[in-house]
C-alpha angles and dihedrals in degrees: 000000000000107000108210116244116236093252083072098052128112107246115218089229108167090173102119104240090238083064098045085047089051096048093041086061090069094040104105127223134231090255085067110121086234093044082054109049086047090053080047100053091038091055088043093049094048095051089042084064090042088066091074094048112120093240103043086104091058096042091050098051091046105129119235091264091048085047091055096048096054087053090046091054095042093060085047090055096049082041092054085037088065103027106038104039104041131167086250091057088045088052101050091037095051086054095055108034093022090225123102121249127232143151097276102018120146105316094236086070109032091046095086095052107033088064081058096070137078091245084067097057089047096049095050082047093056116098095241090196101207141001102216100174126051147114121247096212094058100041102097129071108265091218080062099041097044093050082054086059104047101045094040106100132248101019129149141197125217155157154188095248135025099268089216105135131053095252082059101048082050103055103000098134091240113187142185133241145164118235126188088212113046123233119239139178095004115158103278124271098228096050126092084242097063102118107231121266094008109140119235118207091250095231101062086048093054095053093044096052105133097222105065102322113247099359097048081040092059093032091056091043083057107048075046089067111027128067109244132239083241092051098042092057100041094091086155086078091060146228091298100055108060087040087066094051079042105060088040083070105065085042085064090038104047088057086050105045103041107070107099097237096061089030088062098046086039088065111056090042087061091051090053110046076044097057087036095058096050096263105126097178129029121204090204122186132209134189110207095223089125139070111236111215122201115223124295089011126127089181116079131238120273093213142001093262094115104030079066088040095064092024081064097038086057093046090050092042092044090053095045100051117095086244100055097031092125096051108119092199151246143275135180132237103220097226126190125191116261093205089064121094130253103268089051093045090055094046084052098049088046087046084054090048094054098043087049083055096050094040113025096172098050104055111069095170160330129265136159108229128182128095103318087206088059108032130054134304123248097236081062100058098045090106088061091048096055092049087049087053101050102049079053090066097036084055099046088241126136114213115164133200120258099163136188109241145157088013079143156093096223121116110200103345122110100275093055089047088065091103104056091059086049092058099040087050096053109257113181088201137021119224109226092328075195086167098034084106088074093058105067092173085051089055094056098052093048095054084040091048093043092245124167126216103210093209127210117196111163090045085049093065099037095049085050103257102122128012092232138340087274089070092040104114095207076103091064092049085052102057085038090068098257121163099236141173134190115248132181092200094180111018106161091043100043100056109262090108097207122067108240126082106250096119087056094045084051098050091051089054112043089043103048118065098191095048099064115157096303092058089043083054099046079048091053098049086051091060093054089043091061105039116134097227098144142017116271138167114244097263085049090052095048092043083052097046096046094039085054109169083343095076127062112248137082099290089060100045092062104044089056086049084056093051092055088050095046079060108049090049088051093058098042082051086060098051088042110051101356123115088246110213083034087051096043093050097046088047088054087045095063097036088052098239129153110256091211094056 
């Protein structure tokens, strides 16, 4: 039942209509010369605090096209305000999910229906430059991933425990391998009788799934390593908890992605649904917490050697083929786990070390990932970083920071205080800095320091940070004057089902008024500006950060590439959607042509 808005409802006036018209009479308009000079001083004061937002540079240099198609995009957006999400869609949807519907409600829900709209199909249009933060283990579709896995011999399910009720098939730690010998008429696996940890040839087990055989198989896989629309929007159960579903995730996949077989495909999907979706570079991080098995091999790896070998080969294939020749490329974050102790987190950095000296090219930098709430600090792990760094030094390599910091709640307590180490160690980039906005002199040193926050929105809410993109306070850093980029850090986990980051892009979008398509754009060359693409030492990095498309490396060459892409979108933005005689002649207004050429 439709309930009425207050604007409908019948108001117990008692005041006699000769007295309001009298009194109407003294009320003034907004043509009033003092009406006036206030609107005046309120629209200069707030353009007077838009001067210290992050993206006015970019907004002053659009070109009149570019101009054109922010406006354009900004009356499709009103339009889909009002005409997308109606009070008759909120009220359908609220009886049948019992939540309220808004632009920039909770992703889950909005998801369906924001691929629907014609911002959708600009914002997957948009060139997205670089995704600098994401995790290599959830950047494939898990419809894609799960087929590879199912058609690629030899391989075996198994677990710890029978997966026989429905409790175990919820939470039984189920896990992938290759075997030379199939296995055969084992004891199911899904029967009180399997024997623990025996493998069972996965394609018998498939077909003998007792929920539907291989699409309930697939179906209940899924709902294993994503997290669900009813999980996403349960925030009452807390931060930890879905933490917990979260990080079970990595442990199903890891024994999925790396055999060669499925790496190797993995990785040019990647490439592809990257490239596909605008993004032309991808920053990925890895944390080494899995064995990695060439084909045909039961014995695992003794290194990651190979794992890079093959992890190259795909980027350079990828590049070369007629289908991936504007790719600009790929490099990976070497990222440890902050949870582990001293002696493990050593062996990984000298791991990292080893593998920089073997493949230069491939490693970019160095991070600690895992629940800040739950691992170490950073301040207790700064032993093991200047160790890291010296051995650094005493090999000739260059790794970087890009740390995880501020992905919390938390207002003064350790976890929180993760970014001041961040900064203090030297980061180039901060990984979500969800809590950076309550720091003010934090905020200060990073834009001093040219440090980027690489934001998250859409893994934020999920992972019960924020209720919705309207509470997200990327926002606040914005109009602070915060370098900031979009990032989709877990796609095929959290929910968005493709790898790049559109539904980000249109979340951000949708949900912030103050952001509109020139803001999405100023988001979208910082990426590419602070793109890790080559090794540099830390005064090479900030020239080249400072000089942006004005100095001559890299760095400069593609964002110049970008800019010609930006462009290019914004005018296909005006023919598509543009009033076409109102758009040409605004377009020769601010170029100064004669209309009548």
């Amino acid at each position: 039942m439709s309930h009425p808005r207050v604007s409908e409802l019948g108001w117990p006036t008692t005041l006699p209509e000769e007295d309001w018209e009298e009194i109407r009479q003294g009320v003034p308009t907004t043509d009033d010369p003092f009406i006036r000079k206030y609107m005046e001083g309120q629209a200069a004061l707030i353009a007077q605090e838009k001067k210290q937002r992050s993206d006015y540079a970019f907004r002053n240099s659009l070109s009149p096209i570019a101009k054109e198609a922010c406006e354009i995009v900004n009356r499709i957006r009103e339009e889909e305000k009002k005409t997308i999400w109606t009070a008759e869609f909120e009220d359908a949807l609220a009886q049948e999910t019992g939540v309220n519907i808004y632009p920039g409600m909770m992703f889950g829900l909005a998801k369906n229906r924001m691929e629907t709209t014609k911002l959708w199909q600009i914002v997957r249009r948009m060139p997205k430059g670089a995704l600098l933060h994401a995790h290599f283990d959830a950047l494939v579709d898990q419809e894609f991933l799960f087929e590879t896995l199912l058609s690629t011999p030899g391989m075996h399910i198994y677990c710890s425990t029978p997966i026989s009720t429905p409790h175990e098939l919820e939470i039984a730690p189920v896990k992938f391998r290759y075997m030379n010998n199939e296995h055969v008429n084992e004891k199911s696996i899904w029967s009180s009788e399997y024997i623990p940890n025996t493998p069972v040839l996965l394609t018998e087990a498939v077909a003998n799934f007792p929920n539907g055989g291989k699409a309930g198989f697939l179906s209940w896989l899924s709902s294993r390593c994503t997290i669900t629309e009813t999980e996403s929007i349960e925030h009452h159960h807390g931060v930890d908890a879905v933490w917990r579903k979260f990080q079970s995730v990595f442990v199903i996949l890891s024994t999925i992605v790396f055999y060669e077989p499925i790496f190797k495909k993995f990785m040019i999907r990647m490439l592809q649904q990257l490239l596909a979706d605008g993004v032309k570079w991808v920053d990925v991080r890895l944390a080494f917490a899995f064995h990695y098995f060439k084909e045909g091999s039961e014995e695992a790896e003794s290194s990651y050697d190979r794992m890079f070998q093959i992890f190259g080969e795909s980027i350079e294939s990828f590049k070369a083929s007629e289908e991936g020749k504007d790719f600009w490329g790929c490099r990976m974050i070497w990222t440890g786990l902050r949870a582990l102790d001293t002696r493990k987190i050593i062996e990984d950095m000298d791991a990292c070390i080893a593998i920089k000296l073997a493949y230069p090219h491939l490693i970019s930098g160095y991070d600690l990932v895992g629940q800040e709430d739950a691992g170490r600090p950073l301040k207790d792990l700064i032993p093991e970083l200047f160790w890291f760094r010296k051995q650094c030094a005493t090999e000739g390599v260059e790794i970087p920071f890009f740390f995880h910091a501020g992905e919390c709640l938390g207002d003064g307590n350790d976890t929180d205080q993760n970014l001041f180490d961040a900064v203090l160690l030297g980061t180039r980039r901060i990984g979500h800095g969800y809590s950076l906005y309550k720091h003010p002199l934090l905020i200060e040193m990073v834009k001093e320091k040219k440090i980027l926050v690489e934001s998250c929105p859409i893994s934020n809410e999920i992972l019960r940070l924020c209720a919705s993109v309207l509470s997200h306070p990327l926002p606040a850093l914005l109009a602070r004057g915060v370098s900031c980029s979009l990032s989709n850090d877990d796609p095929s986990i959290l929910g968005q089902g493709v790898n790049g980051m559109s539904h980000d892009f249109w979340q951000a979008l949708q949900g912030w008024d103050n952001l509109g398509l020139a803001g999405l754009g100023s988001l979208a060359e910082n990426s590419v500006r602070w793109a890790a693409f080559e090794d540099q030492t830390s005064a090479a990095w900030l020239h080249d950060i400072k000089e942006a498309s004005l100095g001559s490396g890299v760095r400069a060459e593609r964002l110049k590439q970008w800019s010609i892409e930006w462009e290019q979108f914004c005018l296909w933005v005006v023919t598509e959607y543009g009033d076409d005689g109102e758009s040409i002649r605004k377009i020769r207004e601010e170029t100064s042509f004669d209309v009548q050429d």
